[in-house]
Every structure is written in C-alpha cells, then in structure tokens.
TIVODREN-932429 format. One record per residue: residue in one letter; x, y, z of N, C-alpha, C, O in turn. Coordinates in steps of 0.2 Angstrom, whole numbers, padded with zeros to 4 digits, always signed. Example, Ala and Ser with C-alpha at 12.3 -4.5 7.8 and 13.67 -1.06 7.14 Angstrom:
2
A+0066-0028+0039+0062-0022+0039+0066-0016+0039+0071-0017+0042;S+0064-0011+0035+0068-0005+0036+0064+0000+0039+0067+0006+0040;
// end
This chain:
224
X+0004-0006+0000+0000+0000+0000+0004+0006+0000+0010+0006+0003;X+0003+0010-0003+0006+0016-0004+0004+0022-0005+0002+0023-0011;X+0004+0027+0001+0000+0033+0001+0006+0040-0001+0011+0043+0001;X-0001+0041-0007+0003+0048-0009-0002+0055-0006-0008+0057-0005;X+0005+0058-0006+0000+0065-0004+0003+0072-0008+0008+0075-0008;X-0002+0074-0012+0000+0080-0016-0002+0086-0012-0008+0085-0011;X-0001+0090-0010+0000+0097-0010+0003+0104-0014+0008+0105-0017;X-0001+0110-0013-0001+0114-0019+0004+0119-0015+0004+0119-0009;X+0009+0123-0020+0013+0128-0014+0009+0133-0012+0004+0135-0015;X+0011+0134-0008+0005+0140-0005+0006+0149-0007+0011+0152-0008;X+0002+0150-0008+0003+0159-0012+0008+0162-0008+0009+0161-0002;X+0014+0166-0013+0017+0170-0011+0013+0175-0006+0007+0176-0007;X+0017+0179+0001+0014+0184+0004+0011+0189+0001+0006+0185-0002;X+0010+0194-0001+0008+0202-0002+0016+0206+0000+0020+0206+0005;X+0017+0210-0006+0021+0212-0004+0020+0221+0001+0016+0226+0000;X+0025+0219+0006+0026+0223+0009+0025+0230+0007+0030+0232+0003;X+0021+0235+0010+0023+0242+0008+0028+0247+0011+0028+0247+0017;X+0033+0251+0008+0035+0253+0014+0033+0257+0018+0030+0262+0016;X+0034+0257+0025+0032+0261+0029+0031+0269+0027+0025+0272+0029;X+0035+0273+0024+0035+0278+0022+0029+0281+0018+0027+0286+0017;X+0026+0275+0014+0023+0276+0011+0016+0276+0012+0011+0279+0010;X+0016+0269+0019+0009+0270+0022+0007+0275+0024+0002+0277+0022;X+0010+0279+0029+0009+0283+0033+0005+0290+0028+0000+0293+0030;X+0011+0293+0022+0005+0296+0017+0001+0293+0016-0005+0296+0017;X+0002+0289+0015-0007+0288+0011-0012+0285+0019-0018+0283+0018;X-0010+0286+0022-0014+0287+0028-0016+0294+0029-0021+0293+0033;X-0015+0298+0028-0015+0305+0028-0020+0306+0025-0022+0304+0019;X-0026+0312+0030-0031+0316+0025-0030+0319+0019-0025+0323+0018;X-0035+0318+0013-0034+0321+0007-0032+0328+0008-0027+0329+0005;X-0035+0333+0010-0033+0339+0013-0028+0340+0015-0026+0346+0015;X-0025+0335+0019-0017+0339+0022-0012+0342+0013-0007+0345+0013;X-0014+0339+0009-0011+0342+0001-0012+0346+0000-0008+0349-0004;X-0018+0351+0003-0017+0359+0000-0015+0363+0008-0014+0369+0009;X-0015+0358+0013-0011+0362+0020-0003+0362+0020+0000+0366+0023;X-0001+0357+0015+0006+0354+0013+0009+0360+0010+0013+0364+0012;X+0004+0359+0006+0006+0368-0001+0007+0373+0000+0012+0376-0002;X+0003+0376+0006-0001+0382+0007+0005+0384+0010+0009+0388+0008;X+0007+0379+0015+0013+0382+0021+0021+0382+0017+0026+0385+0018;X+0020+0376+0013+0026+0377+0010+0029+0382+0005+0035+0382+0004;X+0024+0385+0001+0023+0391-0004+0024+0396+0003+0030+0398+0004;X+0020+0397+0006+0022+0401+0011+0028+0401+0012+0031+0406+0010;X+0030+0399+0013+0037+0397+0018+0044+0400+0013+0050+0403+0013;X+0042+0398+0010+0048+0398+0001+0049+0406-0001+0054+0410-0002;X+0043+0406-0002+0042+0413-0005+0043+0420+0000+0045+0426-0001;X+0039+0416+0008+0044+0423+0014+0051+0424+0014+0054+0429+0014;X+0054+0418+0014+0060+0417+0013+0064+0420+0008+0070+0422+0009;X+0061+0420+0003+0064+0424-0002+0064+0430-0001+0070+0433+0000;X+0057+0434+0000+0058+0439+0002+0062+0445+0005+0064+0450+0003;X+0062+0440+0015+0066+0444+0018+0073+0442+0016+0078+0445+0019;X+0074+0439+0012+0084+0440+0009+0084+0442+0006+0090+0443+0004;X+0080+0446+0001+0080+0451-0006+0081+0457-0002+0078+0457+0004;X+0085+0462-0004+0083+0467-0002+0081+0471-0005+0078+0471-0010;X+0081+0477-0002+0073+0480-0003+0075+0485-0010+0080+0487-0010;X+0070+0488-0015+0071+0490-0020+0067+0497-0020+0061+0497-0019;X+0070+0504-0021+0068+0510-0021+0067+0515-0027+0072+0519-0029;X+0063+0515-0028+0064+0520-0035+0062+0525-0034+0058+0527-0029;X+0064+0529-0041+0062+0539-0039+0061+0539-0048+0063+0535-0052;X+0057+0546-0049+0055+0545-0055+0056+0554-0055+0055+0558-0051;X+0059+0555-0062+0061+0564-0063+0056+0565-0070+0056+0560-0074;X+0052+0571-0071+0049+0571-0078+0051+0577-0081+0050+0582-0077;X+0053+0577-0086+0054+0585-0091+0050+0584-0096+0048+0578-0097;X+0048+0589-0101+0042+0591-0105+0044+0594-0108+0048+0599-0107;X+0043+0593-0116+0045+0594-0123+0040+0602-0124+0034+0603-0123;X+0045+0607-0125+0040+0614-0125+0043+0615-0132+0049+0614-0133;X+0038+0619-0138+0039+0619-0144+0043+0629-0143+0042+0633-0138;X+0046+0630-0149+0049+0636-0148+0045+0640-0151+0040+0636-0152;X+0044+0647-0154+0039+0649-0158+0039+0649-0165+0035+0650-0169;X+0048+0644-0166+0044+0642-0176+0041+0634-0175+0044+0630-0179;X+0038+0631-0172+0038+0625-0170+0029+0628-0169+0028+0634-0170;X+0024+0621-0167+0020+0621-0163+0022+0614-0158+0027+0612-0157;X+0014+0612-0157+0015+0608-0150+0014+0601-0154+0017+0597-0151;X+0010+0600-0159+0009+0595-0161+0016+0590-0164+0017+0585-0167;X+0020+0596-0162+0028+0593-0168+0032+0591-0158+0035+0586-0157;X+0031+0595-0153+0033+0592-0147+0032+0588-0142+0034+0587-0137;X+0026+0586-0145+0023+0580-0145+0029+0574-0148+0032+0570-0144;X+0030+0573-0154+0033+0569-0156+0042+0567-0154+0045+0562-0153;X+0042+0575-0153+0048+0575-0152+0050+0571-0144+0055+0567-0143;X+0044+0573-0139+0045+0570-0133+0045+0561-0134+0049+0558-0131;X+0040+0559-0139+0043+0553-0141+0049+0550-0141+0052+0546-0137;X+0052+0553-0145+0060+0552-0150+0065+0553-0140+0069+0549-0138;X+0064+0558-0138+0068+0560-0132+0066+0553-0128+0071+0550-0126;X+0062+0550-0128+0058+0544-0121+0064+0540-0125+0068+0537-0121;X+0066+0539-0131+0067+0531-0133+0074+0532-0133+0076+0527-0134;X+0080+0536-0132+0084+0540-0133+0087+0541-0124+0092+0540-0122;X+0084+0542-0122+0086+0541-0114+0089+0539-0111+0090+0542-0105;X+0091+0533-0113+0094+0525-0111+0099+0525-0113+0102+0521-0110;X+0102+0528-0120+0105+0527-0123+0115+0530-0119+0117+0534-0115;X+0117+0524-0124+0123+0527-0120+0127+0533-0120+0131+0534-0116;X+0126+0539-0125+0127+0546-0124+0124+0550-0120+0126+0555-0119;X+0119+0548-0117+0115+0551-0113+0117+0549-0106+0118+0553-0102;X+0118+0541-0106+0121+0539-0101+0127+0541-0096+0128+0542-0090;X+0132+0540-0104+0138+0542-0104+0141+0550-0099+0146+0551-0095;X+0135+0554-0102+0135+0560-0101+0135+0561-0093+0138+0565-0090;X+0129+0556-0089+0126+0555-0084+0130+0554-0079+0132+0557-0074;X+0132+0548-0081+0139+0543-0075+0143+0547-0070+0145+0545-0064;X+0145+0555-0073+0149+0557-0069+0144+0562-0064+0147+0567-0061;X+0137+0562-0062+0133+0569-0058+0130+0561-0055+0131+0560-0049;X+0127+0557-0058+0125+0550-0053+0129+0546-0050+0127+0542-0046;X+0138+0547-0052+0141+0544-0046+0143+0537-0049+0148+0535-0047;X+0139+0533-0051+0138+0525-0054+0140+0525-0059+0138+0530-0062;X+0145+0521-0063+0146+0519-0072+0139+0519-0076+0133+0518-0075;X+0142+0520-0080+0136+0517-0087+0133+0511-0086+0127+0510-0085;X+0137+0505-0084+0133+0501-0086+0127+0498-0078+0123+0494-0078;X+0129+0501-0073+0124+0502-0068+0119+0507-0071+0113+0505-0071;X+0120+0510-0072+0112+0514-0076+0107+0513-0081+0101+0515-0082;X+0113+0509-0085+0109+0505-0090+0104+0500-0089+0099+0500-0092;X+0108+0495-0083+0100+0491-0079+0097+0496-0074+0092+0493-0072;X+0098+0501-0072+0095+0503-0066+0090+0507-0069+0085+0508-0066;X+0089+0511-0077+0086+0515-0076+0081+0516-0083+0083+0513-0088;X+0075+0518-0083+0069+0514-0087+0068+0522-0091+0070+0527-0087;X+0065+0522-0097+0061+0531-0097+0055+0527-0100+0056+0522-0104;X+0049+0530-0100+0041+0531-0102+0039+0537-0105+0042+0543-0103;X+0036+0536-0109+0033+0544-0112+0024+0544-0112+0021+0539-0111;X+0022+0548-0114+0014+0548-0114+0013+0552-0121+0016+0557-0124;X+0006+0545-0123+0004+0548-0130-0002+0554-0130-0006+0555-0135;X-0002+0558-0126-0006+0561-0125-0004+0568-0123-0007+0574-0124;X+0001+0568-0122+0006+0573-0117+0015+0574-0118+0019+0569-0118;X+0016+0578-0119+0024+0580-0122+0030+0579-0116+0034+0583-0115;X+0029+0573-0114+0032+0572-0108+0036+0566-0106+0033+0561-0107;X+0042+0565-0103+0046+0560-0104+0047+0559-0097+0047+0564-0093;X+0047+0553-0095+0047+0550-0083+0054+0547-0085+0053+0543-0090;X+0058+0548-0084+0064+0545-0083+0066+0541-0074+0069+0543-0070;X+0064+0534-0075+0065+0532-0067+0070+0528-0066+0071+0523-0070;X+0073+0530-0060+0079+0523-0059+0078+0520-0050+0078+0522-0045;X+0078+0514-0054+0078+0509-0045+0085+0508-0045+0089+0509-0050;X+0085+0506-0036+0089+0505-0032+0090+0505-0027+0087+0509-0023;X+0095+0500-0022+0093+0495-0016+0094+0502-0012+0092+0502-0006;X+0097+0509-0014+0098+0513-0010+0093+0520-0011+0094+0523-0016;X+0089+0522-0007+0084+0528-0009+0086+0534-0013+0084+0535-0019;X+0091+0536-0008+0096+0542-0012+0099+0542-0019+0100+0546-0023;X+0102+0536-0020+0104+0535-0027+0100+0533-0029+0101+0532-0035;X+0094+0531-0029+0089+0530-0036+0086+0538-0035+0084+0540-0041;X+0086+0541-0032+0083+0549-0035+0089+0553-0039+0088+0556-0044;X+0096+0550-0035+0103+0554-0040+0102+0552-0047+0099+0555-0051;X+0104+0546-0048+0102+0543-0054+0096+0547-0060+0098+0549-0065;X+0092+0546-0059+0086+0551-0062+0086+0554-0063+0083+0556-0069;X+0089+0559-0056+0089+0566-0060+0096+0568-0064+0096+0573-0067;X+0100+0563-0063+0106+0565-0066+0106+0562-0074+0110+0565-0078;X+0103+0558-0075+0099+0555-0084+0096+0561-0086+0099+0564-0090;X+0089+0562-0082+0086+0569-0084+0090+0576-0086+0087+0580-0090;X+0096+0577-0084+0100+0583-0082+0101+0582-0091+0099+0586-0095;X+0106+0576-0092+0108+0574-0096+0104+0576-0104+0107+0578-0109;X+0095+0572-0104+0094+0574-0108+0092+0580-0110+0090+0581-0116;X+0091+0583-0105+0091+0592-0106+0096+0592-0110+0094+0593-0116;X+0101+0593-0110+0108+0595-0110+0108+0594-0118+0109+0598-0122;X+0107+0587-0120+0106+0584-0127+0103+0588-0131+0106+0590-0136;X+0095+0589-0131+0091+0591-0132+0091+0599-0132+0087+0601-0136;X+0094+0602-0129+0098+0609-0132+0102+0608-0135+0102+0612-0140;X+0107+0603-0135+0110+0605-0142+0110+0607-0148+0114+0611-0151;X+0102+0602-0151+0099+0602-0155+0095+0605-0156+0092+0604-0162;X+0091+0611-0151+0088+0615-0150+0086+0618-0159+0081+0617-0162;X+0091+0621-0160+0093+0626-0167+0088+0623-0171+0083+0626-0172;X+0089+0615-0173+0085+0611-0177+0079+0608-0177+0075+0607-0182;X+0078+0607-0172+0070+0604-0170+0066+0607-0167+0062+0604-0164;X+0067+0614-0165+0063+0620-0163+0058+0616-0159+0053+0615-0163;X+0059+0613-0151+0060+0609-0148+0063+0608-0144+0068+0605-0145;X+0062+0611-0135+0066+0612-0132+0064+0605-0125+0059+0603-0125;X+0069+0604-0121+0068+0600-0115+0069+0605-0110+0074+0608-0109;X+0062+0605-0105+0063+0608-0098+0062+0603-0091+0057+0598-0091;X+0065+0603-0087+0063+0600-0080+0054+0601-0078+0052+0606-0075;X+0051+0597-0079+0044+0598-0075+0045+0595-0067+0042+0599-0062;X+0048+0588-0067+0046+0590-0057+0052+0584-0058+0052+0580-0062;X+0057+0587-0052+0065+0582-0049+0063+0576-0046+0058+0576-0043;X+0066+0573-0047+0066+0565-0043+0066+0568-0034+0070+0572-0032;X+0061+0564-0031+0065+0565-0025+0066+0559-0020+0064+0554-0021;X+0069+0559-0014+0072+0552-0011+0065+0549-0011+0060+0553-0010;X+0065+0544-0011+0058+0539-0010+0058+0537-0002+0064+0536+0000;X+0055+0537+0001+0051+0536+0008+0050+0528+0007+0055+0525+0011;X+0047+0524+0005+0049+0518+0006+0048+0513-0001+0046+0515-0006;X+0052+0507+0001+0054+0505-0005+0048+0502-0012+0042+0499-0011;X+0049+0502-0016+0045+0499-0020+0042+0492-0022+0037+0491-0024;X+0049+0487-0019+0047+0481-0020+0043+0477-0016+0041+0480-0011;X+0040+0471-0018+0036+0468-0011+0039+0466-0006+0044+0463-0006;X+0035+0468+0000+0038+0466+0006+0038+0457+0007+0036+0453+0003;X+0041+0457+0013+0042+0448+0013+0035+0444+0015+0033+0439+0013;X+0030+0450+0019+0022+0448+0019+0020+0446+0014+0017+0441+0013;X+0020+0451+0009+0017+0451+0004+0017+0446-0001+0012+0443-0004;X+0027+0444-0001+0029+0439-0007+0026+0432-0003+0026+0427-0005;X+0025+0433+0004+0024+0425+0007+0017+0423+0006+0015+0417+0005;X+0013+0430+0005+0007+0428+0004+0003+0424-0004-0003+0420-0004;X+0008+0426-0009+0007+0426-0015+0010+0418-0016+0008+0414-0019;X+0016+0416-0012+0018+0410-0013+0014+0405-0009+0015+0399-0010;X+0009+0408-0004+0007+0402+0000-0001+0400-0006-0005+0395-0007;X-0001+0405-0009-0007+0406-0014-0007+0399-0019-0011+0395-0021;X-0001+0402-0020+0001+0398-0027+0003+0392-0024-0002+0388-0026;X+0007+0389-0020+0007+0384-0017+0000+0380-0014-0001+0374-0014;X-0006+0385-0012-0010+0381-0010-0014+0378-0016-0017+0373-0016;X-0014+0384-0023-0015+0378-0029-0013+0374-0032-0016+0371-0037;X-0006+0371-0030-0004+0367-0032-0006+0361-0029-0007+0357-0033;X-0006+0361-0023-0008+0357-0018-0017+0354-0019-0018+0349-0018;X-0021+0360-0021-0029+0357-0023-0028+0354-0030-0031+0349-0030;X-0022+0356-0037-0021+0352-0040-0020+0343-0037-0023+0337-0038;X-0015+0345-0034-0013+0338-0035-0020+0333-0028-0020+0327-0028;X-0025+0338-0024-0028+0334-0022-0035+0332-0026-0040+0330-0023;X-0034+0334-0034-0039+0332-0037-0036+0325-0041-0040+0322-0045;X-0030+0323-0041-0026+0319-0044-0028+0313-0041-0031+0308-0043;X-0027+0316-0034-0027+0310-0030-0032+0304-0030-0031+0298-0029;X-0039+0308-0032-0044+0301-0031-0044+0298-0036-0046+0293-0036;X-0041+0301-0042-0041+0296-0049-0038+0290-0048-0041+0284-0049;X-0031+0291-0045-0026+0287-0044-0029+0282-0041-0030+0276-0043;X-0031+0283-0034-0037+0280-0028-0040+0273-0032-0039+0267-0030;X-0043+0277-0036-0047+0272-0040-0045+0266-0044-0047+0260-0044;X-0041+0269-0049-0038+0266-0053-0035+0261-0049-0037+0256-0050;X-0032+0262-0045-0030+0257-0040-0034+0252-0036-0031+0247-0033;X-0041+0253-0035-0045+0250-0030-0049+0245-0040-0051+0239-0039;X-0050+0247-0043-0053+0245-0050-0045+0239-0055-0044+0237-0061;X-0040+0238-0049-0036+0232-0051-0040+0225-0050-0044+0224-0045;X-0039+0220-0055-0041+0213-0053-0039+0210-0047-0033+0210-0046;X-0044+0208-0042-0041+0203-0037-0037+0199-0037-0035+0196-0042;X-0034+0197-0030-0029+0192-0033-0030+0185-0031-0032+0183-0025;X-0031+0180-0036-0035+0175-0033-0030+0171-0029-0024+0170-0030;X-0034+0167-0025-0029+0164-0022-0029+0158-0024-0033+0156-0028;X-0023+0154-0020-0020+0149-0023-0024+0143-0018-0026+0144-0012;X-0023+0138-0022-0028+0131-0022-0028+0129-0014-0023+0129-0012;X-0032+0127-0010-0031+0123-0006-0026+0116-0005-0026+0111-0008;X-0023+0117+0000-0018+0110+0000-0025+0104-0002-0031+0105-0002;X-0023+0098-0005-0025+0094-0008-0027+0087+0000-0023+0086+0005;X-0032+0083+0000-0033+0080+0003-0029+0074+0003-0025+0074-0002;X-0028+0069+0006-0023+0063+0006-0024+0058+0002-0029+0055+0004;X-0022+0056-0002-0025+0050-0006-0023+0045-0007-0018+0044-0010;X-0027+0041-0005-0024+0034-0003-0025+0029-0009-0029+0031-0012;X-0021+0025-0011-0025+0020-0015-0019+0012-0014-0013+0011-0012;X-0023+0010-0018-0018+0001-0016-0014+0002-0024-0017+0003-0029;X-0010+0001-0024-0006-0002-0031-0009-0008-0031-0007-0012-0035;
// end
C-alpha cells in the first residue's frame, strides 16, 4: 500500500509596503493643499526677507515747442527723447553727476513717455533711496543737456517739470506680501494635486483581485 500526498505551494505573501509610504497615504486628502499652502508660504517669505529692498524715484521734463515750432511737432519730439534716454550718450554724459558707471544705469534706469502729453518719466531703481533719486535726476540733467543742443533744429526744447526726489519707502514687495502670493500659489498646487489624488485612488482600487491559490489537496490513498 502506498500513500501519496500531493499538496499545492502556497501563495506567495503580499508584498510589503513601505512604511514611508503608508503613513502618506494614511494621511487626510486635505493635508495636500495644508502641505502647499505652508510650503509656498514658507519659500516665497523666505525669499523675500533675503532680497533686499528695492527703491525707485522718477524725474519728468516736458518737450515745449519754440515759436517756429507748434506743439503737435513736441509732441513727437517727446517721443523720440523717451526712446533715446537710455542710450549710451545720454548715459555716458550722466555717469559722472550719478556717481555709478554706465553700465549700472543701463540696468538701473527705465524712461516712459505719454501719447497724449509731451512728456518723458525718466526712473531709476535701487537697493539705495538716495541713489535711485541721484540717478534720475542725473539722466534727466543729461537729456536736457542733449536736447539743447539740437535746439537750433527741431525747434523743440527740454525743460525739468518735477525732480526726482528720495523715496520714503521701497517699491518692492515686502516679505508679507511675497509669502502671501507663494502660500497662494502653493495652495493651488496642492488642490491640484488633491484632485489627482482620487483618480489614482481608484484606478487602483478598480485592479483585478488576486485569486488565491488552491487549497492544500486531501490525502489520497490507493492500493497499487
């Protein structure tokens, strides 16, 4: 007599998840936009109080027509002067009453004109009050200066309408402000990703079961 016994192997375990990852996904779906919120926060205050602070001053002079001229011709001309401000002869001229080289002036300093008005803002930033007013008004100074030259020709003169003057406080965002915009921004990133989340969720819960494996088999006897 001879008894045989078959048995089936038994299912591999499950595998383990790691810890690290349980513990997320144990986590309310909401802590993703508290995660954001505070982390954008956090990033963006940070940035801010290490920047420092930015102050600008703005000078304006005004294109006045001579008597062989009208106004509709200094008009244009204020144009031509706005685009011309930046320029390195203007600059150049500027460098020694601003104190700063040319090429600090060249990033430091912006001009605007209006289509409506014969009028050139000449502004310059910087980390320091007083030199961004010096700055300004010393471009300004400059393109006075230019702009008589050619007086003769373009019967069309430049006058000072109103001086730069020191700025009282800075123009950039403060660190409240930049923390507030990155906690913003961070908290949509954060509702983004907790709209991802139940996709995922699902997609995952909508996997095939795992069937399991055969019961061990009964004993089976038989006679040869």
């Amino acid at each position: 007599m001879t008894s045989v016994t078959s048995k089936a192997a038994p299912p591999a375990p499950p595998a383990r998840r790691r810890p690290v990852l349980r513990r997320l996904s144990a986590l309310p779906p909401w802590s993703l936009l508290v995660a954001g919120v505070l982390a954008g926060g956090l990033a963006a205050g940070t940035y801010g109080a290490l920047t420092p602070p930015a102050y600008s001053a703005t000078a304006y002079v005004v294109a006045a027509p001579t008597a062989a001229s009208d106004p509709q011709a200094a008009l244009g001309f204020a144009q031509a002067y706005g685009r011309v401000a930046t320029q390195p002869a203007v600059l150049g001229d500027a460098q020694a009453h601003a104190g700063v080289p040319v090429r600090t002036l060249r990033k430091s300093v912006r001009s605007a004109t209006s289509p409506d008005a014969p009028m050139v803002a000449v502004t310059a930033t910087s980390a320091r009050a007083a030199l961004a007013a010096g700055m300004a008004n010393a471009v300004a100074r400059s393109l006075i200066r230019h702009a008589d030259a050619v007086k003769g020709a373009t019967h069309v003169e430049l006058l000072s309408f109103s001086r730069a003057v020191e700025p009282t406080e800075p123009s950039s965002a403060s660190p409240a402000l930049t923390g507030l915009v990155g906690a913003s921004a961070g908290g949509l990133l954060g509702g983004l990703a907790l709209l991802v989340r139940p996709r995922r969720a699902a997609a995952e819960g909508a996997r095939p079961a795992t069937v399991p494996g055969p019961a061990p088999a009964a004993d089976a006897q038989g006679q040869l």
